[in-house]
N, C-alpha and C positions, 0 to 999 in steps of 0.2 A: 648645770641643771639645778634647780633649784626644789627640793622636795620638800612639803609642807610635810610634815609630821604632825596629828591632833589626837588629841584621847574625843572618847567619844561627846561629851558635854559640851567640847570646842567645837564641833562639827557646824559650821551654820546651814542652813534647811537647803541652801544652793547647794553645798559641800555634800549633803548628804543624795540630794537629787540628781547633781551630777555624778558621785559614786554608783548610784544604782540602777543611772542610763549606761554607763560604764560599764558596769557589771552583769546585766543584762542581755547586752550585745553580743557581750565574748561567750559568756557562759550557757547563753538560753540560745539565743540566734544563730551563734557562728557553732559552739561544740553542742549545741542541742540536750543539754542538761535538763532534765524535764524533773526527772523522780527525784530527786532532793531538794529543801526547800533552802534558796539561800541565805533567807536571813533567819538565822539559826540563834539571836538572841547572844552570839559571843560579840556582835560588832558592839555591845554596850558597853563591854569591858576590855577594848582591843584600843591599841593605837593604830590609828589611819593616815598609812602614806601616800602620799598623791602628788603628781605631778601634771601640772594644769597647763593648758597653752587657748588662752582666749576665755576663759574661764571654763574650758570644758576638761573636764578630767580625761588625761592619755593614758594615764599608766595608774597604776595603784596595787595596793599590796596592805595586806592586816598583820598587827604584831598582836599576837595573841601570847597573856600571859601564863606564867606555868601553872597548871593546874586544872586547865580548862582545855582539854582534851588533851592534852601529853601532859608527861610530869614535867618538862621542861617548857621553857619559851618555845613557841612555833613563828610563822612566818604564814599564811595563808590567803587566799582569793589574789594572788598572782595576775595581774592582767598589764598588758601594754596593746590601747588601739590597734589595731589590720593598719594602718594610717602611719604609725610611726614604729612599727616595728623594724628590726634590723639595721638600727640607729643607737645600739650600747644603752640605750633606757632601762631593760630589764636591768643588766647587771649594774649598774648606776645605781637601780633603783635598791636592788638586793646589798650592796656596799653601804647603801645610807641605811637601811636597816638597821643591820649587825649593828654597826656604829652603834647606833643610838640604845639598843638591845645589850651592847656592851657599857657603853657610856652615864646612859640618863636612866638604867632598868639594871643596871649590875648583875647583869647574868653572864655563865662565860658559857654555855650549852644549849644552840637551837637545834631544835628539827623543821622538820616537813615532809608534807606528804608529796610529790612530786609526779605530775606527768609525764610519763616514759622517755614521750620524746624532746621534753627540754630539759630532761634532768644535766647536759653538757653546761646549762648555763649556770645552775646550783652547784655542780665541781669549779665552776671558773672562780666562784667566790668563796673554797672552800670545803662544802660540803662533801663529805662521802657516803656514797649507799647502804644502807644499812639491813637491808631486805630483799627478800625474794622482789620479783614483778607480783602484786596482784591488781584487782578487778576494783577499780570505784569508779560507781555513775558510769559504766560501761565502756571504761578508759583507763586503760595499763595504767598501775604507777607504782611507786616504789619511794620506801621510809627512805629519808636520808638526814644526817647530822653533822654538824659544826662545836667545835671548842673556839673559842675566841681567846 
């Protein structure tokens, strides 16, 4: 698998259009996210991973730098298409991550904020919980953290 990593600047206007047909689908359509507004102004400052097949974005995920909602690096907007799920993409996609969050960003401590029910996939790479279960966008989740 082959995952494009971009800071925000590299994004070309496709990159960006296919990101937020992507991100729409999963987050407004399929989990009905209505009351938060997605583009929250960190994508300026975040690296964007993606993983494309035809040029339409399947999976994707933001490395958001420390300082900008956690004091550490995070990981956040999580998605892999209805289409290609349950194909090892997420956790592929969370491996090239870290990598990179260790590698090209010299950090050794990520969080995230996590959805209840895939937080299995964030232990597979890792991570452990670090919180209670609470309430965002009206969807159980719970802090969890990595040393690298």
């Amino acid at each position: 698998m082959n995952f494009e990593i971009k800071s925000f600047n590299d994004l070309t206007v496709d990159d960006m259009y296919e990101i937020a047909k992507s991100r729409f689908e999963v987050f407004v359509c399929e989990q009905e996210i209505t009351s938060e507004q997605d583009f929250d102004d960190k994508d300026k400052k975040c690296h964007h991973v993606m993983l494309k097949e035809n040029g339409r974005v399947v999976a994707y995920s933001r490395i958001v730098p420390k300082g900008i909602g956690y004091d550490y690096t995070s990981i956040g907007r999580v998605l892999v298409l209805e289409s290609h799920r349950r194909k090892g993409i997420a956790q592929k996609m969370m491996e090239a991550c870290l990598e990179f969050i260790k590698n090209d960003l010299d950090q050794s401590i990520v969080v995230l904020s996590a959805q209840l029910y895939v937080k299995d996939l964030y232990e597979s790479v890792g991570f452990k919980v670090i919180s209670d279960v609470y309430d965002e966008v009206s969807i159980p989740h719970v802090k969890m953290k990595v040393e690298l």
